[in-house]
Backbone as JSON Lines, residues from 0, in Angstrom:
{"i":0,"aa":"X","n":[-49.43,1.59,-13.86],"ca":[-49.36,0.61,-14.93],"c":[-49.27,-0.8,-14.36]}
{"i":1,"aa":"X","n":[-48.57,-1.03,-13.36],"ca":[-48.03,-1.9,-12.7],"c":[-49.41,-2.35,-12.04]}
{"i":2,"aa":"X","n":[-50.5,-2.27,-11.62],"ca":[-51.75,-2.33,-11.15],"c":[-52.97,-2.87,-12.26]}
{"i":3,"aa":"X","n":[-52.6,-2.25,-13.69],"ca":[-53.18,-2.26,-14.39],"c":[-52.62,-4.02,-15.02]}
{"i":4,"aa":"X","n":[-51.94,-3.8,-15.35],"ca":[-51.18,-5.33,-15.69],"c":[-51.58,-6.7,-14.34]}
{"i":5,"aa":"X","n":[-51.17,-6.14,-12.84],"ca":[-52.25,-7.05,-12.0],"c":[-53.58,-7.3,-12.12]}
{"i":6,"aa":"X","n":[-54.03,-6.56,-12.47],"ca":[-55.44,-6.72,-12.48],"c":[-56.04,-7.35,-13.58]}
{"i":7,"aa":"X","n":[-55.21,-7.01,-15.0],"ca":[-55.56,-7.91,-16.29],"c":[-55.23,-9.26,-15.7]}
{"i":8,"aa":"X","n":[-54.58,-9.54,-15.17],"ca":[-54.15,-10.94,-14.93],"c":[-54.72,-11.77,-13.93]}
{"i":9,"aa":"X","n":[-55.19,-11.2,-12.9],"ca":[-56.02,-11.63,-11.93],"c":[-57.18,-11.71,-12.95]}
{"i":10,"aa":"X","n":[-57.85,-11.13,-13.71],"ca":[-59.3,-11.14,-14.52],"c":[-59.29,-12.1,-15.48]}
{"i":11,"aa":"X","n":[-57.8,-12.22,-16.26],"ca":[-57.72,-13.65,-17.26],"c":[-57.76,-14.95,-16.27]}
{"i":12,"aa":"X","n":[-56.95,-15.22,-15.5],"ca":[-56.97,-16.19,-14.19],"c":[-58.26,-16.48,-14.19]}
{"i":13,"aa":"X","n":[-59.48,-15.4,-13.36],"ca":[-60.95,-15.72,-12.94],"c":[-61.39,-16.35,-14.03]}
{"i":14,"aa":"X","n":[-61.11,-15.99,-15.55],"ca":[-62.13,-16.18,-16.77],"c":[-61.61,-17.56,-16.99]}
{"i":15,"aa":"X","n":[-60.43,-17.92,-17.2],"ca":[-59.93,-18.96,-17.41],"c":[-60.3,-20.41,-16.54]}
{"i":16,"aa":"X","n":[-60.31,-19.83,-15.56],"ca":[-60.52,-20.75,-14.36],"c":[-62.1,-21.22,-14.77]}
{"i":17,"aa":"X","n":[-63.17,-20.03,-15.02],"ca":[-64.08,-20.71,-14.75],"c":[-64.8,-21.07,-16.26]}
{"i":18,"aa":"X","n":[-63.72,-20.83,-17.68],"ca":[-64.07,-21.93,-18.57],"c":[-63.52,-23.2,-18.61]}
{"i":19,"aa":"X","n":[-62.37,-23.5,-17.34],"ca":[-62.19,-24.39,-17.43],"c":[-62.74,-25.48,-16.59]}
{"i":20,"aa":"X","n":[-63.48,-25.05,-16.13],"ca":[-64.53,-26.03,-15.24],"c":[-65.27,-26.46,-14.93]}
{"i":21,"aa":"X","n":[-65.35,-27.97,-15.07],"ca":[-66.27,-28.81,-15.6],"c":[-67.44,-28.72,-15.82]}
{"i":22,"aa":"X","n":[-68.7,-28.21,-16.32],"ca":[-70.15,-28.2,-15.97],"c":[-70.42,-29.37,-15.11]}
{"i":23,"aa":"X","n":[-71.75,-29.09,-14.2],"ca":[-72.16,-30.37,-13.67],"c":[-72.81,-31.82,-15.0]}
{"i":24,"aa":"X","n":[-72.63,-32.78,-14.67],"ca":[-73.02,-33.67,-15.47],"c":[-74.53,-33.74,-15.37]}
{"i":25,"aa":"X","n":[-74.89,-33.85,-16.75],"ca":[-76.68,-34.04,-16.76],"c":[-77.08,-35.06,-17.17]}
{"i":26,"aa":"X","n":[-77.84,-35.47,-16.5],"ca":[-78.28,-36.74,-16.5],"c":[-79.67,-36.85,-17.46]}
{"i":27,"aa":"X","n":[-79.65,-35.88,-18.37],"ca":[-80.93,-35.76,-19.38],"c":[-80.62,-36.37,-20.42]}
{"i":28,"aa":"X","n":[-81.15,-37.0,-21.58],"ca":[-81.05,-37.82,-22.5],"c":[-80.64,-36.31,-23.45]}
{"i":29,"aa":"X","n":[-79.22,-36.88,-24.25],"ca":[-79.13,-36.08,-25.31],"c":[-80.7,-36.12,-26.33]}
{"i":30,"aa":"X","n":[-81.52,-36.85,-26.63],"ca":[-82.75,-36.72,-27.68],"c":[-83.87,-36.46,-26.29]}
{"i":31,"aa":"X","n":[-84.56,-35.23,-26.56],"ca":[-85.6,-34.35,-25.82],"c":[-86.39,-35.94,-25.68]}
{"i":32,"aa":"X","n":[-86.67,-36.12,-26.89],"ca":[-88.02,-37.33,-27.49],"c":[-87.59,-38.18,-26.58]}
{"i":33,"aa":"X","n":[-86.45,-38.91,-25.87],"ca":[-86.35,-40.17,-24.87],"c":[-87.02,-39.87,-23.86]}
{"i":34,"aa":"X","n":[-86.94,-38.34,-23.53],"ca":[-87.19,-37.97,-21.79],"c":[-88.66,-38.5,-21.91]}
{"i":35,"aa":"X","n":[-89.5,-37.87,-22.74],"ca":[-90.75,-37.89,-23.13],"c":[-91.48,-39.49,-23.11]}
{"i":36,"aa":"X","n":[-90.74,-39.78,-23.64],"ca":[-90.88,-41.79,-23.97],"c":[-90.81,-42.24,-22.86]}
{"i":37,"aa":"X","n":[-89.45,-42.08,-22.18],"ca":[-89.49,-43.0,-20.79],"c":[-90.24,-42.43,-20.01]}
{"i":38,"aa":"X","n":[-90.92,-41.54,-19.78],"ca":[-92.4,-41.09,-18.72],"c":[-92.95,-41.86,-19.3]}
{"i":39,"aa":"X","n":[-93.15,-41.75,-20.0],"ca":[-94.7,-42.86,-20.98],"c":[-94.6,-44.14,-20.93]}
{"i":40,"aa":"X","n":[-93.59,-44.46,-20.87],"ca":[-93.14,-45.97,-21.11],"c":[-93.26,-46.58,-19.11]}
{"i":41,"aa":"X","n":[-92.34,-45.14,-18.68],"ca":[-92.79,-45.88,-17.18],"c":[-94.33,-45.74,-16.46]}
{"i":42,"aa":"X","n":[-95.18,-44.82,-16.87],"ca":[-96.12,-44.62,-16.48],"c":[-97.17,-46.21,-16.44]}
{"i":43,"aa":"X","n":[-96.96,-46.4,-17.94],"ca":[-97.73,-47.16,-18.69],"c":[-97.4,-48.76,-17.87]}
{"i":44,"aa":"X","n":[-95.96,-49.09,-17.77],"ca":[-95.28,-50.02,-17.05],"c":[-95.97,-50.09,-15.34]}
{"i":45,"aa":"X","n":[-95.94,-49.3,-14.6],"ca":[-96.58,-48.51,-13.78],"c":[-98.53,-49.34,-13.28]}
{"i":46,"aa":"X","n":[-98.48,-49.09,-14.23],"ca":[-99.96,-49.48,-14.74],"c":[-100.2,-50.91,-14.64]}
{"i":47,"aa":"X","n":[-99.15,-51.38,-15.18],"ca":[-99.67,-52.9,-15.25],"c":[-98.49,-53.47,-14.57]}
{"i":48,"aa":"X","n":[-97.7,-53.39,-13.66],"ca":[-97.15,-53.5,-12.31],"c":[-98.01,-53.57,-11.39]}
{"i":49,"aa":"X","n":[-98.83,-52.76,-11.09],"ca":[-100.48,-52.48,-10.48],"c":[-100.93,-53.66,-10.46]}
{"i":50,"aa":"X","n":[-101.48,-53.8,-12.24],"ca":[-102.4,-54.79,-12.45],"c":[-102.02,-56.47,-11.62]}
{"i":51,"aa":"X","n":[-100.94,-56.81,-12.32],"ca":[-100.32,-58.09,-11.65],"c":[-100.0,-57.93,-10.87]}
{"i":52,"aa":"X","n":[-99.83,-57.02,-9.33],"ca":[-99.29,-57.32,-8.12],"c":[-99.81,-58.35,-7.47]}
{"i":53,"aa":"X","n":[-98.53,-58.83,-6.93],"ca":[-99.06,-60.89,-6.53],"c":[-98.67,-61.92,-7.47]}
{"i":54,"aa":"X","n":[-98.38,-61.71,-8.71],"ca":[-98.56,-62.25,-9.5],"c":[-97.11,-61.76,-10.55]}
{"i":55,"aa":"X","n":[-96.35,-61.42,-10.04],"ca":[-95.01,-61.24,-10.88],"c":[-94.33,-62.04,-10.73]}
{"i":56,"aa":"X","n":[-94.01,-63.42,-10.11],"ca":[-92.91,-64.26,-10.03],"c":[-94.17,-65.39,-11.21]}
{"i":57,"aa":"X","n":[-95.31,-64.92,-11.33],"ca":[-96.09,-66.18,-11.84],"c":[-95.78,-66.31,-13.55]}
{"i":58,"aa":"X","n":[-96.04,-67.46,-14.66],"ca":[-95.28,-67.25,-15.56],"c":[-96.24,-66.68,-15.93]}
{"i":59,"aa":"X","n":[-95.72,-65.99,-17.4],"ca":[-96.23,-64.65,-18.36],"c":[-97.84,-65.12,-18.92]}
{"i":60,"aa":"X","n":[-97.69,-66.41,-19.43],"ca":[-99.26,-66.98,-19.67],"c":[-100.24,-67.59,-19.12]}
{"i":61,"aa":"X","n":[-99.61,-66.94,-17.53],"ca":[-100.83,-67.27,-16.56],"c":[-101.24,-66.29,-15.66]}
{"i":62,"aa":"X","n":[-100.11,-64.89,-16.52],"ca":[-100.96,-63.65,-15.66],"c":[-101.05,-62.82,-16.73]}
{"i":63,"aa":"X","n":[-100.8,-62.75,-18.13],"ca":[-101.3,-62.2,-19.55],"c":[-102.04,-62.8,-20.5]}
{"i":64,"aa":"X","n":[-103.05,-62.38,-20.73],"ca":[-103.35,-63.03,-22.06],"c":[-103.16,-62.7,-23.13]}
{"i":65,"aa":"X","n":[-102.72,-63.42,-24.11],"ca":[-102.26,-63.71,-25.84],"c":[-101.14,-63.66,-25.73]}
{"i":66,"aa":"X","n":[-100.71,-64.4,-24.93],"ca":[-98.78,-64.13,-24.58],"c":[-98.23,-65.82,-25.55]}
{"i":67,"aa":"X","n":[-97.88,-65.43,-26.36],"ca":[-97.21,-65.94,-27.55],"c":[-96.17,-66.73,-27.64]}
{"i":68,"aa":"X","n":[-95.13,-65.2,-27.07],"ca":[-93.36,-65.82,-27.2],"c":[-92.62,-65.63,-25.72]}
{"i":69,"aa":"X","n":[-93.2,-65.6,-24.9],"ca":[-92.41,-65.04,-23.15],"c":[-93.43,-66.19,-22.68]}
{"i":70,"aa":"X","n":[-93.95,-67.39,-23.35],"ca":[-94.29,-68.54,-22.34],"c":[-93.3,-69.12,-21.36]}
{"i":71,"aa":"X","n":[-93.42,-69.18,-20.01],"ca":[-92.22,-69.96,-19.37],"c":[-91.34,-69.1,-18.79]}
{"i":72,"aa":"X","n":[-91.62,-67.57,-18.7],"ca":[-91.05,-66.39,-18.46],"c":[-91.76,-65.8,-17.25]}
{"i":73,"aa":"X","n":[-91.28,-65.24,-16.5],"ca":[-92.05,-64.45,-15.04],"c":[-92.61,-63.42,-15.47]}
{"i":74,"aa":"X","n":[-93.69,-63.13,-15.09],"ca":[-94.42,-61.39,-15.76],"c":[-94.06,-60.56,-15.36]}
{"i":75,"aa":"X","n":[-93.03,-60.61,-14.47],"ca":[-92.16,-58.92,-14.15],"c":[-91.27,-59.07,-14.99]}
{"i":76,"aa":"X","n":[-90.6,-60.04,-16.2],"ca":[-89.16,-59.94,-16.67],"c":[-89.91,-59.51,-17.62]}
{"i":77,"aa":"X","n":[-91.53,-59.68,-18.51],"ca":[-91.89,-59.12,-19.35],"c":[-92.22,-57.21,-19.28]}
{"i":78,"aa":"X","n":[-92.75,-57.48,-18.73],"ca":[-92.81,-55.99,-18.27],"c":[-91.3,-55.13,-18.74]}
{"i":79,"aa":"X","n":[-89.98,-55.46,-17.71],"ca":[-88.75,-55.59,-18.08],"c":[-88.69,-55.5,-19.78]}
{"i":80,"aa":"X","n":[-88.59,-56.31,-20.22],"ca":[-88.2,-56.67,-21.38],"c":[-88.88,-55.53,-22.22]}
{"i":81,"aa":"X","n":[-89.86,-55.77,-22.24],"ca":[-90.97,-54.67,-23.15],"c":[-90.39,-53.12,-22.56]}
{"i":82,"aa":"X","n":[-90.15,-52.79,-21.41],"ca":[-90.28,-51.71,-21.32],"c":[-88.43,-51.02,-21.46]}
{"i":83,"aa":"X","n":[-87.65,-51.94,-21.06],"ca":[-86.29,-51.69,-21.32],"c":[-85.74,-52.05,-22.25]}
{"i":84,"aa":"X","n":[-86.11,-53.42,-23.01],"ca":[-85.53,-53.28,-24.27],"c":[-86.22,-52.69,-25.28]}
{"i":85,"aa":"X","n":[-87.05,-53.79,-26.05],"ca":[-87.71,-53.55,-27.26],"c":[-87.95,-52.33,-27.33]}
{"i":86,"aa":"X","n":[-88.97,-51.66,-26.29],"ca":[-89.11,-49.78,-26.52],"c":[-88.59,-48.96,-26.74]}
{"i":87,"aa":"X","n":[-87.05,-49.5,-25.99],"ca":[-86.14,-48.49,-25.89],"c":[-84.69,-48.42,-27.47]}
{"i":88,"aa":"X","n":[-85.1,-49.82,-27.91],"ca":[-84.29,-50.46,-28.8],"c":[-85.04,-49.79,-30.05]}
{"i":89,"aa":"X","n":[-86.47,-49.25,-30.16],"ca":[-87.14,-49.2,-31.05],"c":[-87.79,-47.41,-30.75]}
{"i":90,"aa":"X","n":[-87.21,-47.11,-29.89],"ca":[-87.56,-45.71,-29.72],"c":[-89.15,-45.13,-29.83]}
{"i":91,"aa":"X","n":[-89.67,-46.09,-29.24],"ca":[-91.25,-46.09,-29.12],"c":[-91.71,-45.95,-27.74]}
{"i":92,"aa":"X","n":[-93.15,-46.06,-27.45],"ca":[-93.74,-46.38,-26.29],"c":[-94.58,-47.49,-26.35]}
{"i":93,"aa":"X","n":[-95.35,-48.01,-25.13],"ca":[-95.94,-49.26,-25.28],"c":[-97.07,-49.25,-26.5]}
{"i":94,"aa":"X","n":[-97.32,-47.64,-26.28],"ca":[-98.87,-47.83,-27.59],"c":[-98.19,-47.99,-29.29]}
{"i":95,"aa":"X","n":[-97.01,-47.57,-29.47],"ca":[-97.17,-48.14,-30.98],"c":[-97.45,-49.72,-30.92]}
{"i":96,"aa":"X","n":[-97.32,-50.51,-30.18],"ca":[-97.65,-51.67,-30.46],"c":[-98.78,-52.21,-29.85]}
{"i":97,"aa":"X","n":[-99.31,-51.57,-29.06],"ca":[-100.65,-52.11,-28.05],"c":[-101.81,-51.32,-28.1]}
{"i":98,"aa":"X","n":[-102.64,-51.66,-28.06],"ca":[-103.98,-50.48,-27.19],"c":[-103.71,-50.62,-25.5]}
{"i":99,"aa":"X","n":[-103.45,-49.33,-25.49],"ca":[-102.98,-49.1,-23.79],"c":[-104.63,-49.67,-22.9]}
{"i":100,"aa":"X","n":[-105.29,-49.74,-23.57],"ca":[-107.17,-49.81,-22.72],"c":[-107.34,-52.07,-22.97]}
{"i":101,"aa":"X","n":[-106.82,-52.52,-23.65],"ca":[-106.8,-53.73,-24.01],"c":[-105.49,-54.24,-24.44]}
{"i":102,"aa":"X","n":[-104.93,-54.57,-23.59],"ca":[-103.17,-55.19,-24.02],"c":[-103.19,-56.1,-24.5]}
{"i":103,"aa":"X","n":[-104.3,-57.16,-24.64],"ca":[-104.0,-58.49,-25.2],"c":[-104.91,-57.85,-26.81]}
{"i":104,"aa":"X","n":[-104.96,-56.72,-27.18],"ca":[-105.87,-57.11,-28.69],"c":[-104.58,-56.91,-28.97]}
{"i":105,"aa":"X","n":[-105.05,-57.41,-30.64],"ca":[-104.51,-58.04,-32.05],"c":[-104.75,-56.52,-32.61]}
{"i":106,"aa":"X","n":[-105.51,-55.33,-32.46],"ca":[-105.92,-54.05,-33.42],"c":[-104.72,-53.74,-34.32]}
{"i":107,"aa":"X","n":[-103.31,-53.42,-33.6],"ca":[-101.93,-52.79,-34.16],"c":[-101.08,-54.29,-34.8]}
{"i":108,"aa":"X","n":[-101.05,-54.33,-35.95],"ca":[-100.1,-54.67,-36.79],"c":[-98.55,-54.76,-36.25]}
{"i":109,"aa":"X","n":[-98.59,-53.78,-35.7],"ca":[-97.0,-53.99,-34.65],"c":[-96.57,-54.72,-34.3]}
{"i":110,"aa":"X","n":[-97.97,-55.36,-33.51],"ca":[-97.74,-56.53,-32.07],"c":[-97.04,-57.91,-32.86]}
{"i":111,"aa":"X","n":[-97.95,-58.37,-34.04],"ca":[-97.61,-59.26,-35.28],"c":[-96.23,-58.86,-35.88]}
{"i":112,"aa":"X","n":[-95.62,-57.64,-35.86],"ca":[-94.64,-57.44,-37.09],"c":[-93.23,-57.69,-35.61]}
{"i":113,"aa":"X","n":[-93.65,-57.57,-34.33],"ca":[-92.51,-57.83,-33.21],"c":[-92.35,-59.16,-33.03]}
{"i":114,"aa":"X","n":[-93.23,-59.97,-32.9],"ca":[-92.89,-61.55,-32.99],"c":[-93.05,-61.95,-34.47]}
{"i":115,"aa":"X","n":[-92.94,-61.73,-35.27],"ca":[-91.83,-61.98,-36.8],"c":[-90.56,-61.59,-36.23]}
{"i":116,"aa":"X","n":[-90.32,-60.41,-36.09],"ca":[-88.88,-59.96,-35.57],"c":[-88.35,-60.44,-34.35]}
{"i":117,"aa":"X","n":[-88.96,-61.26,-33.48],"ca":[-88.06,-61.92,-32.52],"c":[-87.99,-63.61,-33.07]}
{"i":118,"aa":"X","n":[-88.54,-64.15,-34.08],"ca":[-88.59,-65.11,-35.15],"c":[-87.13,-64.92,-35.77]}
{"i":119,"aa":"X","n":[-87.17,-64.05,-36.5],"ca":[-86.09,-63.35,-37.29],"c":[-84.83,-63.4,-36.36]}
{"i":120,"aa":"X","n":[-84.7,-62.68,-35.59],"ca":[-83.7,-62.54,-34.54],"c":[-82.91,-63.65,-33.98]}
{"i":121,"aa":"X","n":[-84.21,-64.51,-33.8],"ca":[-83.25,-66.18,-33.16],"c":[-82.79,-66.72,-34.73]}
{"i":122,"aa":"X","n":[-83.76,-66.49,-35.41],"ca":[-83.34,-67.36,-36.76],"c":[-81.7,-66.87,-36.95]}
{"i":123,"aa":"X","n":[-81.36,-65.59,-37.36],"ca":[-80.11,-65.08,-37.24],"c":[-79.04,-65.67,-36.25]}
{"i":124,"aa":"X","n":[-79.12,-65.22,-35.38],"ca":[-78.55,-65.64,-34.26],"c":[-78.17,-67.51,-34.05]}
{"i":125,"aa":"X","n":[-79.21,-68.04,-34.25],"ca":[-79.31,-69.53,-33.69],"c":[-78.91,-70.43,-35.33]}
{"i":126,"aa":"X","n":[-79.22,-69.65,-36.33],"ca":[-78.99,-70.84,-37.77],"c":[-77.53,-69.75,-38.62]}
{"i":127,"aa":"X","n":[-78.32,-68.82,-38.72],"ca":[-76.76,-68.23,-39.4],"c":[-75.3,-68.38,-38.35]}
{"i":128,"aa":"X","n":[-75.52,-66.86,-37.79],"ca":[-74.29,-66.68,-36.9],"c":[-73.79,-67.95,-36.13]}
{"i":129,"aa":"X","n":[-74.46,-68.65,-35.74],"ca":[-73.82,-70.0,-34.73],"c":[-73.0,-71.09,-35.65]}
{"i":130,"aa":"X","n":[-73.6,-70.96,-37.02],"ca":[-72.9,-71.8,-38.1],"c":[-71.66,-70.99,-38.93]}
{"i":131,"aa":"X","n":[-71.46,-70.05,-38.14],"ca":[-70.31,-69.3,-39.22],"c":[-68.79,-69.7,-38.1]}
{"i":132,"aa":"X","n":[-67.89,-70.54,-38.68],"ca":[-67.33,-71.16,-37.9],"c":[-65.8,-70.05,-37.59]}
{"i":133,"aa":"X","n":[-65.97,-68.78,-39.13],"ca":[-64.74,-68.31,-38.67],"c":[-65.23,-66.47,-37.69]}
{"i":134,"aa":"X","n":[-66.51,-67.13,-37.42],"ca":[-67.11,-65.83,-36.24],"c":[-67.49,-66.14,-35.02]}
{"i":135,"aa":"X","n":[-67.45,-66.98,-34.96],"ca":[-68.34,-67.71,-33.46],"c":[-67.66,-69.3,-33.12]}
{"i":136,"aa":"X","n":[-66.75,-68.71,-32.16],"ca":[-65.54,-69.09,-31.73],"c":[-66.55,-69.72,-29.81]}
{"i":137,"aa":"X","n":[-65.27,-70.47,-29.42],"ca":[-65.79,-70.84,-27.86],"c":[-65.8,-69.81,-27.02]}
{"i":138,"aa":"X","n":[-64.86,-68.64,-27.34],"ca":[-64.93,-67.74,-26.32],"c":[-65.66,-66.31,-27.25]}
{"i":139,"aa":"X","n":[-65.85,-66.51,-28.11],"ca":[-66.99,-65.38,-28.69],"c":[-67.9,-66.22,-29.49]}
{"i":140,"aa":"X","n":[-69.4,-65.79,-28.95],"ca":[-70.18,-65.74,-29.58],"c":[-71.05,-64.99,-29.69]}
{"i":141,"aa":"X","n":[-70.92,-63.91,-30.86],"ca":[-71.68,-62.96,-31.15],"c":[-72.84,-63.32,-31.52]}
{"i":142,"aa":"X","n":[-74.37,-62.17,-30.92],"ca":[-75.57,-62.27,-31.51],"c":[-75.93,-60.82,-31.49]}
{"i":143,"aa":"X","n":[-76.96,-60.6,-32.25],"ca":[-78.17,-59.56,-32.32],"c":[-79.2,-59.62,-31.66]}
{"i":144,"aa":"X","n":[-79.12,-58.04,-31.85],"ca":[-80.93,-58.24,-31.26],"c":[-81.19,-56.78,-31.53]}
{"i":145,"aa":"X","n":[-82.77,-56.58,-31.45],"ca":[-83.1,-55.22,-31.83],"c":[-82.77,-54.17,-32.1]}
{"i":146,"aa":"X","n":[-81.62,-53.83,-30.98],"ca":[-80.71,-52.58,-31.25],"c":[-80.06,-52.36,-32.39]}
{"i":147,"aa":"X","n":[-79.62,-53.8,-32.78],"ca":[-78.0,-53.66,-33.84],"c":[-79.03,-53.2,-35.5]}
{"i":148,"aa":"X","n":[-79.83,-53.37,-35.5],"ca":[-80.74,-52.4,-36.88],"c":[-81.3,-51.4,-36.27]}
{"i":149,"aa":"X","n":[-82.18,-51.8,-35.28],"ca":[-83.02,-50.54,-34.9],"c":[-82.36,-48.84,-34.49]}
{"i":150,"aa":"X","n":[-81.7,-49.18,-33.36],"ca":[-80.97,-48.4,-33.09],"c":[-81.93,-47.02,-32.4]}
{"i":151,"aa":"X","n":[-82.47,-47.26,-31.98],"ca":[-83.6,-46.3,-31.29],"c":[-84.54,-45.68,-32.43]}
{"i":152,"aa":"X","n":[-84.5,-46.6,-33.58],"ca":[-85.62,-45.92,-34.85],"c":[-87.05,-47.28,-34.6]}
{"i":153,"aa":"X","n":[-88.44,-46.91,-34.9],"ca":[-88.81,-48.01,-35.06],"c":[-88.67,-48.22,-36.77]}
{"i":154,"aa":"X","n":[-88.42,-47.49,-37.62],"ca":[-88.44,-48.32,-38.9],"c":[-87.04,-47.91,-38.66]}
{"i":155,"aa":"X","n":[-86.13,-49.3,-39.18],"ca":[-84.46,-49.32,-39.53],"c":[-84.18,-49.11,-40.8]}
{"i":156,"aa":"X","n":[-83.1,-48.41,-40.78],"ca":[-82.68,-47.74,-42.13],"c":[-83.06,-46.35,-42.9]}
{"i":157,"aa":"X","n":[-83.99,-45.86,-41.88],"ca":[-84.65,-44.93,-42.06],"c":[-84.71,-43.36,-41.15]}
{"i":158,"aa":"X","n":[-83.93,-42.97,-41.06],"ca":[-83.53,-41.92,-39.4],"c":[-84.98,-40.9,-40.15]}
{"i":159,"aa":"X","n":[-85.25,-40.52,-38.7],"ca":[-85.99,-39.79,-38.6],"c":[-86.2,-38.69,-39.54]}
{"i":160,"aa":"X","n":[-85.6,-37.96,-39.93],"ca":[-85.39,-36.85,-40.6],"c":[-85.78,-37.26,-42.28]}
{"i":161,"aa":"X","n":[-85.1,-38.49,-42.63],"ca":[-85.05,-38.73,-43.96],"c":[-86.31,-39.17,-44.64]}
{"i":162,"aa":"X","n":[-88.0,-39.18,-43.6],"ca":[-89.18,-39.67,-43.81],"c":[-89.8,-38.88,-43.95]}
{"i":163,"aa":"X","n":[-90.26,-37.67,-45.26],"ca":[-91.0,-36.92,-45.62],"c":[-92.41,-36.62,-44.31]}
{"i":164,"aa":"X","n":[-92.84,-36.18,-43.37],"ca":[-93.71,-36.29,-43.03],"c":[-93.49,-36.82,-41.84]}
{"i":165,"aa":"X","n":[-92.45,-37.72,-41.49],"ca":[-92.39,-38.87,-40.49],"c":[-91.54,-37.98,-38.88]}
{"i":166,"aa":"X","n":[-91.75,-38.94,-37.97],"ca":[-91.15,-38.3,-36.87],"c":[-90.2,-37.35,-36.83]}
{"i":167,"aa":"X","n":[-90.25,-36.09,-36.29],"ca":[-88.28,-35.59,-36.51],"c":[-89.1,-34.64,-37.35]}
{"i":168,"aa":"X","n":[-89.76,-34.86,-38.49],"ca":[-89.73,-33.59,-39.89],"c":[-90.87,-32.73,-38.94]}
{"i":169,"aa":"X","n":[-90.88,-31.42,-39.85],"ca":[-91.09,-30.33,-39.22],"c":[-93.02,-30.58,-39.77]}
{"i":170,"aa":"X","n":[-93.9,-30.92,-38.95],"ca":[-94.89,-31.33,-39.21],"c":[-95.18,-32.43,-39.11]}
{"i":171,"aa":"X","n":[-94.64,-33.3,-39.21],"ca":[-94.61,-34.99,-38.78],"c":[-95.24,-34.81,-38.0]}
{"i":172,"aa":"X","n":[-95.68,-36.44,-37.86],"ca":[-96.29,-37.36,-36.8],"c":[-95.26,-37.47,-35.12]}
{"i":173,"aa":"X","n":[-95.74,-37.33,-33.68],"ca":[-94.82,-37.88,-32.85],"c":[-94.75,-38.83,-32.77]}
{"i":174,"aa":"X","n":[-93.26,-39.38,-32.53],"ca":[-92.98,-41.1,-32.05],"c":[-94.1,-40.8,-30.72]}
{"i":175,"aa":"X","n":[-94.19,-42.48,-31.2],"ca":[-95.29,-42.85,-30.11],"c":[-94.49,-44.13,-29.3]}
């Protein structure tokens, strides 16, 4: 009996021990859909890293064309920018807003509806929030930016799931 009782206890010990211990940490994006995006997003980045080599400390509208709102900006911080924020802020890849074969066309409506929204963004930031005197203090000054609506959706207010048809639903379209 006395054997039998060691041995239950040595076997709870082993079991115990090894639910209590830690899994290794994974370094995979809780949403499948990010892993997927950031290949795409770096591939694509990748691509036109290529293109401008030599030419990344040069500013953005003298090594892109139809460059708008990153005048006065280095073309590696765009690259940057596009590929770490906005994409990632908007849970997209470079093609919802571009033709990956012609980066400077006008074709996607996107490209137009992102500089409204970085319009929007300073407008917020620079005329509202900076004039609200009991929020934006000398040692805080809060702003926005893409994330604080988007939140890894490209339409805000709208999660995936809740768009008949739309990314996420069972038949939908993939984020792009």
């Amino acid at each position: 009996m006395k054997k039998w009782i060691t041995a239950l206890f040595a076997i709870t010990a082993v079991v115990s021990l090894v639910a209590l211990t830690p899994s290794p940490v994974s370094t995979k994006s809780a949403d499948p859909r990010e892993d997927s995006l950031a290949a795409d997003r770096a591939k694509y980045a990748k691509m036109v890293k290529e293109a401008i080599a030599g030419k990344e400390k040069a500013n953005a509208e003298d090594v892109f064309k139809n460059i708008k709102i990153f005048k006065g900006r280095p073309a590696e911080q765009v690259i940057g920018i596009m590929e770490n924020g906005w994409s990632k802020a908007l849970g997209v890849s470079c093609n919802h807003c571009h033709d990956v074969k012609d980066w400077a066309s006008e074709s996607k409506n996107d490209h137009a509806i992102a500089r409204d929204m970085v319009a929007m963004v300073g407008k917020i930031n620079d005329d509202l929030i900076a004039t609200m005197p009991s929020y934006s203090t000398k040692e805080r000054k809060p702003r926005i930016g893409c994330t604080t609506c988007h939140r890894g959706e490209s339409h805000p207010g709208r999660p995936n799931g809740a768009r008949p048809g739309g990314p996420g639903a069972p038949g939908g379209p993939p984020r792009n």
